[in-house]
Steps between C-alpha positions, in 0.01 A plus 500: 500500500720545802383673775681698814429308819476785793617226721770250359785550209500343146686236715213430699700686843333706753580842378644628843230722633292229507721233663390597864155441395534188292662383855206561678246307255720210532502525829114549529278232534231469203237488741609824641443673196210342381362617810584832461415550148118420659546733737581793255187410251272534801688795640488697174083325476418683840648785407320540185812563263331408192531629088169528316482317189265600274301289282581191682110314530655344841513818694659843501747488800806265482778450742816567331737236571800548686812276490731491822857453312617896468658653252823677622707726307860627644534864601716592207248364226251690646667788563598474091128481427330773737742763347294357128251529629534861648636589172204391313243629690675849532527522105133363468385785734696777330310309184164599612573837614605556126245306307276805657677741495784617210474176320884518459604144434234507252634774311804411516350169328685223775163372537205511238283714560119287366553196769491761776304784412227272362527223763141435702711523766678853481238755646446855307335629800820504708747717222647807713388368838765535715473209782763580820855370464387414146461124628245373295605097636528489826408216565677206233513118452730413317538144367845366391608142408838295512631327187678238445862637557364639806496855375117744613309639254217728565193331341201759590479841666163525733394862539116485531408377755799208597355240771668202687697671752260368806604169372841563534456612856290243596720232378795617692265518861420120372868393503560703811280307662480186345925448515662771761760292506604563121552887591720410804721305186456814234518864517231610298373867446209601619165573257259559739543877533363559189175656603677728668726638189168466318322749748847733480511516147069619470590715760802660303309539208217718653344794375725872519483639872299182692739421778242194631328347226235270524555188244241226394505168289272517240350179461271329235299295717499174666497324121792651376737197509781706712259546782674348771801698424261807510453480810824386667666783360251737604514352867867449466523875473272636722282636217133478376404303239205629305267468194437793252171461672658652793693787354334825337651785343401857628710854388763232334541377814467097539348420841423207690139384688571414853292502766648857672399644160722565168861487559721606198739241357846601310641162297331272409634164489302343201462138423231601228607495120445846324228423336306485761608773788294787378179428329486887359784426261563162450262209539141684536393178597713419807378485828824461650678850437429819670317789248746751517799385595727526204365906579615473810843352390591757232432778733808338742242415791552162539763247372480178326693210541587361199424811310194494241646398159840308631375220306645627227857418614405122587304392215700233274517692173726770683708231741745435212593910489563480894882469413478730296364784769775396735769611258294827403426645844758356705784448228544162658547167353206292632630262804225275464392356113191428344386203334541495116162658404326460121247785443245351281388831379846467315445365170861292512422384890143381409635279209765352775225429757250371259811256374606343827159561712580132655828637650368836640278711763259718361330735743230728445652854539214597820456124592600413844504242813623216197183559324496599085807333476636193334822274601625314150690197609132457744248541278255265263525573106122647600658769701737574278247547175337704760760778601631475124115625395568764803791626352406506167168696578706761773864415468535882702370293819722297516858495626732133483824374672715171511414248795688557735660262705368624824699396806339263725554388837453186726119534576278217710213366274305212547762246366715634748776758453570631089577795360287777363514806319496818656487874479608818746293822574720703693298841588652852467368777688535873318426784735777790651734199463489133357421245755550112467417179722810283419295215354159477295221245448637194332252311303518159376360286212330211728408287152817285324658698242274785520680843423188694652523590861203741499266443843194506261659217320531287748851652667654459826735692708757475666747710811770705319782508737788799461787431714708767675816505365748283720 
């Protein structure tokens, strides 16, 4: 399988954005960088910029590794790719404004109608509410790969709850400081104002006549394995970052404890999956919600970002029907492509999958972070009778596509410098208007061959560098 190299040609040349760099490795002295790679692993250690993993026996936090050589895309590429991406997200949006409301690209049969309506993941309770702007997403992660001619393709759309941008900013104040040198050689945009469009957008998206609203991060708690990101956004922003312990719902009004007494809040940015933000109507169990609050959200008193029930638009079994919405509510032609998709709940595209299991990726439809999936060409004849007895027991949750011969780039590992596989998470902002930070969190596939670049599987990162045009 041939693979596109982000930093040399099929010749083996320095593509040319890349030349002034490859000059200044050469001209860098090994110890130098050796050096400095230290220097960033303790940096990001005293810090605390660490992923949870769970179930590993050795411990829950993990540093998540971070590789110095950057990935750098020219202005025009990127500029190609952020109008995608603003495409997608638009049509995804309009998407979940319709999926609970008139339903029209359901009658009108462009999607079927049984893998929304009777998804775990589309939300009954939220039909006819009307959130402001009708932004559902306003907050999205969306992952896209390069082939092997070089070409994107948009490989997952995160509307939940999307993590990793902390990461990205982090890992462009590493380089900053670690190389200043290498910005006096490139131009590269900036990312780290995106707090600030972050706070803008909440802000935007407040409740009907509150001219100063008051916004909060909702977290999970300390072992939610985005907790460091948590809390650098919420600091980042000048907000407070609370617990449902620390929010109560009175007249369908959410308020906040603080020590001057209750003080009301108006959007909520939640980092808290659906099922358990409001213990009255989802999870009865969960401690983390706030009783109330889905109340409090129907009666247009307080805003959530993402919206309750945009999981619907992100979950696998409705990513192949993305193109699909572009062309019905924007009459576009998607700029961006998916990946081939089978739907094992197709009859034809189970018997395919079944047939060639060794050559494909199967992922379960919810399944996320690289877990309930299974790479072909990777896997033991075990784990393939395994996912075949998946399949054949619930072929509906389960969705498969080619291997894809991700793009790598030059990457140090402990042999030296190789390359590795890697992904892009680019983050689009919804609110009055659609903000971007020209770049996005690059992650990288630290093990040989490995296709998954997933932090809980053992993933790095790396700078993503978006040059000004010149």
């Amino acid at each position: 399988m041939n693979f596109y190299n982000e930093m040399h040609d099929a010749d083996g040349r320095v593509r040319s954005h890349y030349r002034s760099y490859e000059d200044w490795l050469n001209a860098t002295a090994p110890e130098r960088i050796a050096s400095k790679r230290a220097e960033a692993d303790l940096a990001f250690r005293r810090v605390g910029i660490t992923f949870a993993v769970y179930g590993e026996e050795a411990g829950t936090e993990r540093l998540i590794p971070f590789d110095i050589i950057p990935r750098i895309i020219p202005a025009t590429e990127w500029e190609s790719l952020a109008a995608g991406l603003r495409q997608r997200v638009r049509a995804l949006n309009l998407f979940l404004w319709d999926v609970y409301h008139g339903q029209e690209i359901l009658r009108a049969k462009r999607i079927p109608a049984e893998p929304v309506l009777k998804n775990s993941q589309y939300r009954p309770e939220m039909q006819g509410v009307d959130v402001p702007g009708r932004i559902y997403a306003h907050i999205a992660g969306v992952d896209v790969v390069r082939a092997e001619a070089g070409e994107f393709y948009v490989l997952e759309d995160n509307l939940r709850v999307p993590s990793g941008v902390s990461y990205m900013i982090e890992d462009r104040k590493m380089m900053m400081r670690l190389f200043p040198e290498l910005f006096a050689r490139y131009q590269v945009r900036p990312v780290q104002h995106y707090p600030d469009l972050l706070l803008e957008n909440l802000r935007a998206v407040a409740p009907a006549g509150i001219e100063n609203p008051t916004c909060a991060l909702l977290t999970p708690g300390v072992y939610n394995s985005a907790y460091f990101e948590h809390t650098f956004l919420a600091q980042q922003m000048g907000i407070e970052l609370v617990e449902g312990r620390d929010l109560f719902v009175r007249d369908e009004t959410v308020f906040m404890r603080t020590t001057q007494g209750p003080r009301r809040v108006d959007v909520i940015y939640r980092r808290l999956d659906d099922d358990f933000l409001d213990p009255e109507v989802f999870r009865a169990d969960s401690m983390l919600g706030v009783p109330g609050l889905l109340r409090a959200y129907k009666a247009g008193r307080v805003t959530l970002a993402n919206a309750i029930g945009t999981g619907i638009a992100d979950d696998k079994s409705i990513y192949p029907y993305v193109p699909e919405m572009i062309r019905f509510y924007l009459g576009e032609e998607p700029i961006l492509n998916n990946v081939p998709t089978y739907m094992c709940r197709e009859p034809k595209d189970l018997a395919y999958v079944l047939a060639h299991l060794a050559e494909l990726v199967v992922k379960e439809v919810h399944g996320a972070g690289g877990y309930g999936m299974l790479v072909g060409p990777a896997a033991s004849k075990a784990e393939i009778g395994h996912f075949r007895a998946l399949l054949t027991a619930n072929p509906a949750g389960y969705i498969a596509q080619p291997t894809l011969a991700l793009s790598s780039c030059p990457t140090f590992v402990d042999k030296g410098i190789a390359p590795r596989h890697l992904d892009l998470r680019p983050f689009v902002l919804s609110g009055r208007e659609t903000h971007m930070v020209p770049g996005g969190l690059t992650r990288v596939a630290l093990t040989e061959s490995s296709l998954v670049v997933n932090s809980s599987q053992g993933g790095g990162t790396k700078d993503t560098w978006v040059l000004e045009e010149e």
